[in-house]
N, C-alpha and C positions, 0 to 999 in steps of 0.2 A: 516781109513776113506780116499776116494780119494779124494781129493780138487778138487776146479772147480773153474776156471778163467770166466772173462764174456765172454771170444770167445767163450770157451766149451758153456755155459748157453746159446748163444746166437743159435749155432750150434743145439742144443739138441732142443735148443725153433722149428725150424726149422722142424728137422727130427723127430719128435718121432710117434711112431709108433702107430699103434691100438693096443687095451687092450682084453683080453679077455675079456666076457661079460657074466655073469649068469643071473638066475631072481631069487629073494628071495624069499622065502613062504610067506614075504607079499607082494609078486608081484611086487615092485621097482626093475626098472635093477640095477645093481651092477658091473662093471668093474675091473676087474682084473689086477694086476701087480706084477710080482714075483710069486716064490712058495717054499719060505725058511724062516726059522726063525718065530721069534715071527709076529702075526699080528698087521698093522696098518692102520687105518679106517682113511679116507684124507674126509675130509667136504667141498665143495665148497662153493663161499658165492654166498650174493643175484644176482649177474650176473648167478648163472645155469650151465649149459655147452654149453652155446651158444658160446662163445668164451673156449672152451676146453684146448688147448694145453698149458698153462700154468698149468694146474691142474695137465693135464698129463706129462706133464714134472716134474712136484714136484714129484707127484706119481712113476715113473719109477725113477729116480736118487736115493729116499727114498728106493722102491726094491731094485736096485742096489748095496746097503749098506749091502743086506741082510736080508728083512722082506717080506712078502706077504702083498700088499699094494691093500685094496679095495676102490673103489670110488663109494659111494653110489648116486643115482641119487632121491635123496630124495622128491625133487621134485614135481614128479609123485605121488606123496601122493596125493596131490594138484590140481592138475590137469594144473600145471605152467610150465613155460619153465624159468622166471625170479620173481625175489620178487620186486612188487614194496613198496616201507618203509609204505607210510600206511595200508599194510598186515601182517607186520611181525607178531605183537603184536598178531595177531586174530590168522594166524595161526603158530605161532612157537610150540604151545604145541600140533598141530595135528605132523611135521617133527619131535617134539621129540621122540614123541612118536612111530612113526616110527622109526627110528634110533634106539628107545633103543630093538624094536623086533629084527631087526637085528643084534645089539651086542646078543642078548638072542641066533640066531640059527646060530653057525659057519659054516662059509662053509664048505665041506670037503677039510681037506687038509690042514690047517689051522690050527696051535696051539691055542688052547680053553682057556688056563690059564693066559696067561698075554698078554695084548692087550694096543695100544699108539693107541692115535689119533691127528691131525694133520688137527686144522681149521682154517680157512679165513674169516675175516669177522664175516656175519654172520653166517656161518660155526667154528668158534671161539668159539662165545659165545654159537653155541650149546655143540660143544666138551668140555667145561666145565658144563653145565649143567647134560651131560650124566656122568660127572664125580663122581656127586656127587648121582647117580643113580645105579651106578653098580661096584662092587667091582673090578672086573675084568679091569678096567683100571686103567693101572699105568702108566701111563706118557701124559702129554696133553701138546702140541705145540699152542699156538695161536698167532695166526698172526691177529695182528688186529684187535679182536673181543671185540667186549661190553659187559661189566660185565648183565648178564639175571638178570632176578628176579627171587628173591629167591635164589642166588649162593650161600647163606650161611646156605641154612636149609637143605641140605642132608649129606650126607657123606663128612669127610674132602675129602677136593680134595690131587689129588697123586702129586708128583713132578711135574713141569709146566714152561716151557720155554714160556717167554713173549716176542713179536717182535712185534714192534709199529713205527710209521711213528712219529716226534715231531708237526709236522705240518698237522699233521691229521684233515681234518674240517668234515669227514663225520662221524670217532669214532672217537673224542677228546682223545687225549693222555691221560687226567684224569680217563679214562675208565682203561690201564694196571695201573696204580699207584694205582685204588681202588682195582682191582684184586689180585695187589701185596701184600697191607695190610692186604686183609682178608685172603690170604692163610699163612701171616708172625703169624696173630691172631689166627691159628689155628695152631702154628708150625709145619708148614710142610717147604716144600722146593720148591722154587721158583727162578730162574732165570727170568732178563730180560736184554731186550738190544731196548734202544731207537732209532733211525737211525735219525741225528738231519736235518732239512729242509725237511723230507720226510714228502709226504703225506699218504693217505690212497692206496694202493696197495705197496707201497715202489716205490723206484725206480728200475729204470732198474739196475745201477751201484750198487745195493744192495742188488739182490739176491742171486748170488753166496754166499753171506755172509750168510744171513738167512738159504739157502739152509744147509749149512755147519753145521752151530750154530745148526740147528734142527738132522744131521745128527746124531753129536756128543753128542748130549742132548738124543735122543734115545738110542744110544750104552752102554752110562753110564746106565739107569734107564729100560732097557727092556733085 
């Protein structure tokens, strides 16, 4: 795995490039990144891709390691560019339910068998949601995300890197510690790592870390 310092993190925030770009058969665009290894599905959260280059920046260093990394613009389900919090409720199970079409039809090119996903926010709490929707994923990152409803009536969830801010006021940290106990009550496997005074995005001084953490959390589990 190649480390990365914050000048790299900061450099890359910087330069990173355009993604390739499909459209799905359910018609959401989809961005591309890599074209090697196992696939892994990056969720954006309720910010969109209005402010992009940090998604893509996650997405491209994630390729980097060695997986084909899609960025579903899920969005467009919606007809949204951003979520504002009293929509999520109404529409999080139309974006699920998108999303879980798209794990259903692989791009080409793209290994079909084991698939990671890697969410923000409310990109988080979807990627566990899909977890417990389709067998095909084995390994879910969340950064930040709030435990959904109903996390605990589908399928156990797969191995789960947890990465939370302690000073979180928009997900309260209480959100990864309830995450934690119900995947510990299903003995499965879980990792986390608090980041203490951070809020909700992390901080700047704290992503190369996270970046890394998820790196190396995928390599073991996909």
């Amino acid at each position: 795995m190649r480390s990365i310092d914050r000048r790299t993190f900061l450099g890359a925030v910087c330069m990173v490039g355009t993604a390739d770009r499909s459209t799905a058969q359910s018609s959401i665009g989809v961005d591309r990144f890599g074209s090697a290894g196992s696939t892994v599905y990056l969720l954006h959260g309720s910010d969109g891709l209005t402010n992009a280059s940090r998604y893509q920046f996650a997405a491209q260093t994630i390729a980097n390691a060695g997986y084909t990394v899609l960025l579903p613009r899920y969005f467009e389900a919606t007809g949204d560019s951003r979520a504002r919090y009293g929509d999520i409720r109404a529409k999080f199970p139309t974006w699920l339910r998108t999303l879980e079409s798209i794990l259903s039809e692989p791009s080409p090119g793209t290994e079909p068998g084991r698939i990671g996903l890697v969410g923000f926010s409310l990109g988080g709490a979807l990627a566990l949601a899909l977890a417990t929707r389709s067998p095909r994923v084995r390994a879910v990152v969340d950064f930040f995300g709030f435990a959904p409803d109903g996390l605990g009536w589908g399928l156990k969830l797969p191995p789960t890197l947890i990465l939370h801010g302690s000073s979180d006021r928009v997900v309260p940290v209480d959100n990864a510690a309830s995450i934690e106990r119900l995947i510990r009550s299903q003995g499965g496997t879980v990792e986390s790592h608090i980041y203490p005074g951070d809020g909700h995005g992390l901080s700047l001084a704290s992503w190369p870390d996270a970046i890394g953490r998820t790196q190396a959390f995928l390599q073991r589990h996909l």
